[in-house]
N, C-alpha and C positions, 0 to 999 in steps of 0.2 A: 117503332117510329124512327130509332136510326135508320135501320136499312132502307125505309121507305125513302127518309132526307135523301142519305148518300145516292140512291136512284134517280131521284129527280134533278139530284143535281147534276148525274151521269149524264139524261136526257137531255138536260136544257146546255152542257158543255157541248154535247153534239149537236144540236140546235143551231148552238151558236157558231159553229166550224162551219156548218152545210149554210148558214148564213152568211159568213164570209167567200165562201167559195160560190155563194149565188150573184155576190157583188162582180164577180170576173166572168163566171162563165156560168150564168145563170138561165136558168128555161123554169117553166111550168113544172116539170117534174121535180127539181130539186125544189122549188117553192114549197109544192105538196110533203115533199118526205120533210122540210123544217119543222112547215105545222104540225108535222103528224109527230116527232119527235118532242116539240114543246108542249103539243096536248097531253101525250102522254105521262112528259114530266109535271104539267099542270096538274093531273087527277093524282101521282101516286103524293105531289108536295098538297093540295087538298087534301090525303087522306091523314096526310101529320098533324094538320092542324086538326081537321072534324075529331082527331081519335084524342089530342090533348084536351081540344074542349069537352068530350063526353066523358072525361077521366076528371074534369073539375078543375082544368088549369088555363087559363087564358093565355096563349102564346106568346107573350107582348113584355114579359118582366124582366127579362137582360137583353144583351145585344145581339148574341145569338137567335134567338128566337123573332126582335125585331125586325133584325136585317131579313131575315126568314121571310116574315110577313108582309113586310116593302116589298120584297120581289113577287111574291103572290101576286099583290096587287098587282104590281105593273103586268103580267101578266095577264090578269084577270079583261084588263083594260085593253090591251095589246088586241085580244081575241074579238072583244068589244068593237075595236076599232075596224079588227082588218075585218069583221063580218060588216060592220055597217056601211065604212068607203071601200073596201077593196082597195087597198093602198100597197103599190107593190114593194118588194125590198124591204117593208115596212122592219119585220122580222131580226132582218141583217144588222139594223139600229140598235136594236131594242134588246134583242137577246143576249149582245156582249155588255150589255147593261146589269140584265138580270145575274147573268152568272158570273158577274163579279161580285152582287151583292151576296148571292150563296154560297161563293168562293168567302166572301168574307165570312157570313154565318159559320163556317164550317172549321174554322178557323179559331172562332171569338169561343171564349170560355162558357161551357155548356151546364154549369152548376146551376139549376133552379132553386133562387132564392125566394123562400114566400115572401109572399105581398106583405107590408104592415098595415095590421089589422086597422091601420088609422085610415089607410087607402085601398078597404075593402067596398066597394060600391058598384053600384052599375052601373057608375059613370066612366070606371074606367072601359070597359068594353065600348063604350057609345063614344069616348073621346077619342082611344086608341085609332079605330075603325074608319070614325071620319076624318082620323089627322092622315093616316096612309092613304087610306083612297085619295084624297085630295095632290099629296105628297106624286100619289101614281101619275096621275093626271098632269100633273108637272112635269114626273119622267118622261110624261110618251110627246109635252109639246116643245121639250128638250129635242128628244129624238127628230122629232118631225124638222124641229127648226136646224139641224144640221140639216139634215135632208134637204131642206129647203136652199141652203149654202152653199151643196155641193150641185145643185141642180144651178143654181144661177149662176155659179161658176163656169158650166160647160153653156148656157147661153149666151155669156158675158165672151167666152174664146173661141165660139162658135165649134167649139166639141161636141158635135152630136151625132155621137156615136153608138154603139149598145147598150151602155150605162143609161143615157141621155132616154133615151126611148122605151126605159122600162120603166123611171122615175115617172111620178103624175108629176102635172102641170105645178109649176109654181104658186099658180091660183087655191088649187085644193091645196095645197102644201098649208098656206097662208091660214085658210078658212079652216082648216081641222086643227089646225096647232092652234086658233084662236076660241075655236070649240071648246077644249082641251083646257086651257086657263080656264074659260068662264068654268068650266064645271069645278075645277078645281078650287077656284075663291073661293066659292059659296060653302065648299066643302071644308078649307079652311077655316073661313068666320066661324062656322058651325065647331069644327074643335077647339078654338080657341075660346070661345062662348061655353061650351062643356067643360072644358077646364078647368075655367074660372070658376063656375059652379063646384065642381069636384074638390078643388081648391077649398074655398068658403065651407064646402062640406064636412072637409078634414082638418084645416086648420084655422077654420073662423074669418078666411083672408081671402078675397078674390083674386089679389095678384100681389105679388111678393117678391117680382124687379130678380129672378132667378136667370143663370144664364141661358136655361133653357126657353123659358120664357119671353124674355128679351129679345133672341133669336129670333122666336117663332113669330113676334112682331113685326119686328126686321122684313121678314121673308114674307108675310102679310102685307108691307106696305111695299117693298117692290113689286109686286101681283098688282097689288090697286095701282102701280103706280102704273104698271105695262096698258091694263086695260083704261087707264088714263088718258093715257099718249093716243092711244089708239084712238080711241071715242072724239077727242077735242082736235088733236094735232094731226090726226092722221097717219099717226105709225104703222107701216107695214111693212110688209116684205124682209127685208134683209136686216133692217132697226128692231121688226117685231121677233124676228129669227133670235139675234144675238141677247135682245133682253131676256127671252123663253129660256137661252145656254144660261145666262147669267144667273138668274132666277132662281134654276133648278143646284146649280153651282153651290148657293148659299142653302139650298134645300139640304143639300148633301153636307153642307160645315153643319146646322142644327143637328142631324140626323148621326154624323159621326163626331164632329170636330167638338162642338162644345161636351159631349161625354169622356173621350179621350181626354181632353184639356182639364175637363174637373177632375178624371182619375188623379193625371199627373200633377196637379194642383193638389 
């Protein structure tokens, strides 16, 4: 399962190089050889996880293994995405995303410490699963909403150039990054609703005011707050772009910042 990691994260470093180099001098073909480098890294980091879980271990219990799993997702999503819009560059965003998070897994201390048997259930798998996914879905409407930034920028200075003409429209920008949230909330509610459960299951308590917790609240109610604005006020465009960075911002302090902060604590 190392060698498989260290591969996929060879893959998705190259990914994300031939992703950058599609932002200047990009065509069709280097598009093609991205996907084909992050597909590949997609199935060999799918086979780390299918082989820990058929060994009895759910991926998900230190930060190694998380950060692991977050980047899955967003991947998972990524492919999701660029098969459903055809979203070009999309990759370019998105990959030096991922293989930072794998650069981090790779890094983070790799001792597997068992679960306590107090928080042995199968709630953790149904919590874990819906809090990333959801977590994902916020990375790629992060992604999207820079994209969104750098496109209205070249309409706003009338640079419309290469770059200019390969990004979509401002309009899909908007409408998928909006996509993207709504799927994500619901995916949140749903973990933090299992949680709670999971919680109450192990320690008799449905919520326990915990900095992770807290957090994850936090980051809940910026999401209702974006599809708020949106729904009542009207937010689009470039206000809905920066709330999506924002959003995903405090996605990323839950996700590292309060673990770090408790260690050091």
């Amino acid at each position: 399962m190392v060698i498989l990691f260290e591969l996929a994260l060879t893959f998705y470093f190259a990914a994300t190089i031939v992703g950058i180099v599609e932002l200047f001098r990009g065509n069709r073909a280097t598009t093609r050889i991205m996907l084909a480098l992050a597909a590949i890294g997609f199935i060999l980091h799918t086979a780390t996880i299918v082989l820990s879980a058929l060994s009895g271990h759910i991926p998900v219990t230190n930060m190694h293994e998380a950060s692991s799993f977050f980047s899955w997702c967003i991947v998972l999503l990524f492919f999701y995405v660029e098969y459903r819009y055809r979203i070009g560059l999309l990759g370019s965003f998105i990959m030096p995303v991922v293989f930072i998070l794998m650069l981090s897994s790779s890094i983070l201390p790799r001792e597997i410490t068992p679960v306590s048997p107090i928080l042995r259930s199968y709630w953790l798998g149904i919590h874990t699963a819906l809090a990333f996914l959801g977590d994902a879905a916020f990375a790629m409407a992060a992604g999207i909403g820079v994209m969104y930034l750098v496109q209205e920028h070249f309409v706003k200075t009338k640079q419309l150039g290469n770059l200019f003409q390969r990004l979509p429209s401002l309009q899909i920008l908007d409408e998928v990054s909006y996509k993207l949230i709504t799927l994500g909330f619901p995916l949140l509610t749903l973990a933090i609703i299992t949680g709670a459960l999971w919680a109450e299951s192990a320690w008799g308590s449905y919520w326990r005011w915990n900095p992770k917790e807290v957090w994850s609240l936090i980051t809940w109610l910026i999401y209702a707050l974006v599809l708020h604005v949106r729904l009542t006020a009207g937010w689009r465009g470039k206000k809905a772009a920066i709330l999506s960075i924002l959003g995903f911002s405090v996605v990323l302090f839950t996700f590292f910042g309060v673990n770090l902060l408790r260690g050091y604590w």
